[in-house]
C-alpha positions as CSV (number, residue, x, y, z in Angstrom):
1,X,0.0,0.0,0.0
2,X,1.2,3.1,-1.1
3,X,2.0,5.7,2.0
4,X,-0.2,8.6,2.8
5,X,3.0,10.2,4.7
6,X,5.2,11.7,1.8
7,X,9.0,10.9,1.8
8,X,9.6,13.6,-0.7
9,X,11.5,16.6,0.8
10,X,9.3,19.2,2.1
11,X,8.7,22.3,0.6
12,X,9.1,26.0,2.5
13,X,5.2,26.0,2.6
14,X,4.9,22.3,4.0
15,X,7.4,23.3,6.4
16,X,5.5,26.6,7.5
17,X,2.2,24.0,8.1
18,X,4.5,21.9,10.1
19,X,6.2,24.4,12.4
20,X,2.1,26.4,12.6
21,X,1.1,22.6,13.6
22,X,3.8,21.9,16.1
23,X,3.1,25.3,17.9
24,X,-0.7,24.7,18.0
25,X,-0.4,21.2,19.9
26,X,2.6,23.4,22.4
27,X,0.1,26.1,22.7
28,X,-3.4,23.5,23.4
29,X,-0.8,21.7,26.1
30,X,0.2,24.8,27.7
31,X,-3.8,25.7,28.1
32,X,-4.6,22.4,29.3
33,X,-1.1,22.8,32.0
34,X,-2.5,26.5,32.9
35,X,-6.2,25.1,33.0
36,X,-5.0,22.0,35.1
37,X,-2.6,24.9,37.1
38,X,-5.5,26.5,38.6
39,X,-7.7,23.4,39.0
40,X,-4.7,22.0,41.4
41,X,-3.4,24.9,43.1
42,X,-6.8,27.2,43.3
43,X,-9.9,25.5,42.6
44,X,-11.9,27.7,44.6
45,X,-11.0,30.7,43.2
46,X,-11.3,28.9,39.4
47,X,-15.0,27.7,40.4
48,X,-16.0,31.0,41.3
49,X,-14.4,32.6,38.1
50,X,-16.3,30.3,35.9
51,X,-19.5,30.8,37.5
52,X,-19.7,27.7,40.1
53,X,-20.8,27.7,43.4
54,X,-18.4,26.0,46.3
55,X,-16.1,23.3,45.0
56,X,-16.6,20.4,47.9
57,X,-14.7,18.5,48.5
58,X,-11.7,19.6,46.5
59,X,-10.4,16.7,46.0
60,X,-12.2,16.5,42.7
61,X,-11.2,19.7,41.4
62,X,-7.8,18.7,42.1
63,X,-8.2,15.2,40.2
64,X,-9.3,17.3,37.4
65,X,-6.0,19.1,37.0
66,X,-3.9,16.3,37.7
67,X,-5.8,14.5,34.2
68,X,-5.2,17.9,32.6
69,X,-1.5,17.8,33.3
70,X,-1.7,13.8,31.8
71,X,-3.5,15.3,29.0
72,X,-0.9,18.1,28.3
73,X,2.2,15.8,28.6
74,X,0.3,12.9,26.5
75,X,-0.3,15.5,23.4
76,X,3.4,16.6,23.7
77,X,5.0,13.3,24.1
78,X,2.3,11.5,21.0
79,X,3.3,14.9,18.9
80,X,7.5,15.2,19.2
81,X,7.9,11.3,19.3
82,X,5.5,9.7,17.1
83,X,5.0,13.0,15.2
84,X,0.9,12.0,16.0
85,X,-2.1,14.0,17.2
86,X,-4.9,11.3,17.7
87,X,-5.0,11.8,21.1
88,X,-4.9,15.4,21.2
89,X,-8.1,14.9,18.8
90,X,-9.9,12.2,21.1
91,X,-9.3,14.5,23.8
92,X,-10.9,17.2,22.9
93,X,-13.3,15.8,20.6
94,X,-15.2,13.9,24.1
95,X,-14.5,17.0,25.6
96,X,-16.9,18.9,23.0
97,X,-19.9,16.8,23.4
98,X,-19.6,16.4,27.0
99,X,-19.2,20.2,27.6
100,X,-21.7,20.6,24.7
101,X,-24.0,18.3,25.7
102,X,-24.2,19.1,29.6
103,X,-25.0,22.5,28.4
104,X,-28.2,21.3,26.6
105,X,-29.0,19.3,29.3
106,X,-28.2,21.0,32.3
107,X,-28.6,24.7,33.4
108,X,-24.6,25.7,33.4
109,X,-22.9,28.8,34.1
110,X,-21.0,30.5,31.1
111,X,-17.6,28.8,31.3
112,X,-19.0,25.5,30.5
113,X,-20.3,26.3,27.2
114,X,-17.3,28.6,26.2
115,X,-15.2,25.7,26.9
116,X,-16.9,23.2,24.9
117,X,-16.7,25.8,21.9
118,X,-13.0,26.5,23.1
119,X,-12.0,23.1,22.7
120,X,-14.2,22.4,19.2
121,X,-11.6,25.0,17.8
122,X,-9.0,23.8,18.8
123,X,-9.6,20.6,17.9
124,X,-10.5,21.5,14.1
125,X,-7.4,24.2,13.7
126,X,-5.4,20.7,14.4
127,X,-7.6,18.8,12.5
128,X,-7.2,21.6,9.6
129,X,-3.6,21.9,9.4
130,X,-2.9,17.6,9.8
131,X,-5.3,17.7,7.3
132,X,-3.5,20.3,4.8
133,X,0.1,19.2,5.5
134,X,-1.7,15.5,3.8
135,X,-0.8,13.7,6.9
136,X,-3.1,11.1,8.9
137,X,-3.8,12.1,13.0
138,X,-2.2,9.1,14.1
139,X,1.3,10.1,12.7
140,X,3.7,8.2,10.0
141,X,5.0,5.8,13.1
142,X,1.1,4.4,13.3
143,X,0.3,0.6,11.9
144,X,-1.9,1.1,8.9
145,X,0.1,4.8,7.9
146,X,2.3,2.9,5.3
């Protein structure tokens, strides 16, 4: 099967959509390592920011930045070693519809919402550019990528 990752030298625009790509997925891991930042270290204050009543008990909170610092380090490691962004894509693709979806369903305050959307674009901008530079999500180290 022919590969859908070129082995042709790239060209100064290819390279331009790699290096925009590579500081989009730096830039979404240092927003989920600020987000998980506050949820850690000042939950409380974050909660009431976003609209939220009390955050009890904060343990929960807290467990919510600790998976935002996985997240962060996971879309790093899966982009500069396997040159991938499927899991970056995942991510934030549950994290649309649940933030999405929870907004239909539930009365919300504002950051909910605004997140959902948030993370829609970011998703698609990555999407967009993976897309453009003719290269699958999963990277050219994935099975099936030849």
């Amino acid at each position: 099967m022919a590969s859908r990752e070129s082995t042709a030298t790239p060209g100064p625009v290819a390279l331009d959509l790699e290096r925009i790509e590579r500081a989009l997925v730096v830039l979404i891991a240092l927003h989920s390592f600020v987000v998980g930042l506050f949820l850690v270290a000042a939950p409380e204050w974050g909660a009431r920011f976003g609209g939220f009543g009390a955050v009890t008990p904060l343990f929960f909170a807290r467990q919510a930045g600790a998976f935002h610092f996985v997240a962060a380090t996971a879309y790093l490691v899966e982009h500069f070693r396997y040159r991938g962004v499927l899991l970056l894509v995942i991510t934030k693709s549950v994290a649309v519809v649940f933030l999405l979806a929870t907004s239909v369903l539930d009365s919300v305050p504002w950051l909910v919402p605004l997140s959902g959307l948030a993370d829609g674009a970011m998703c698609l901008a990555v999407v967009f550019l993976r897309r453009a530079r003719g290269r699958s999500l999963a990277g050219p180290c994935a099975r099936g990528a030849e």
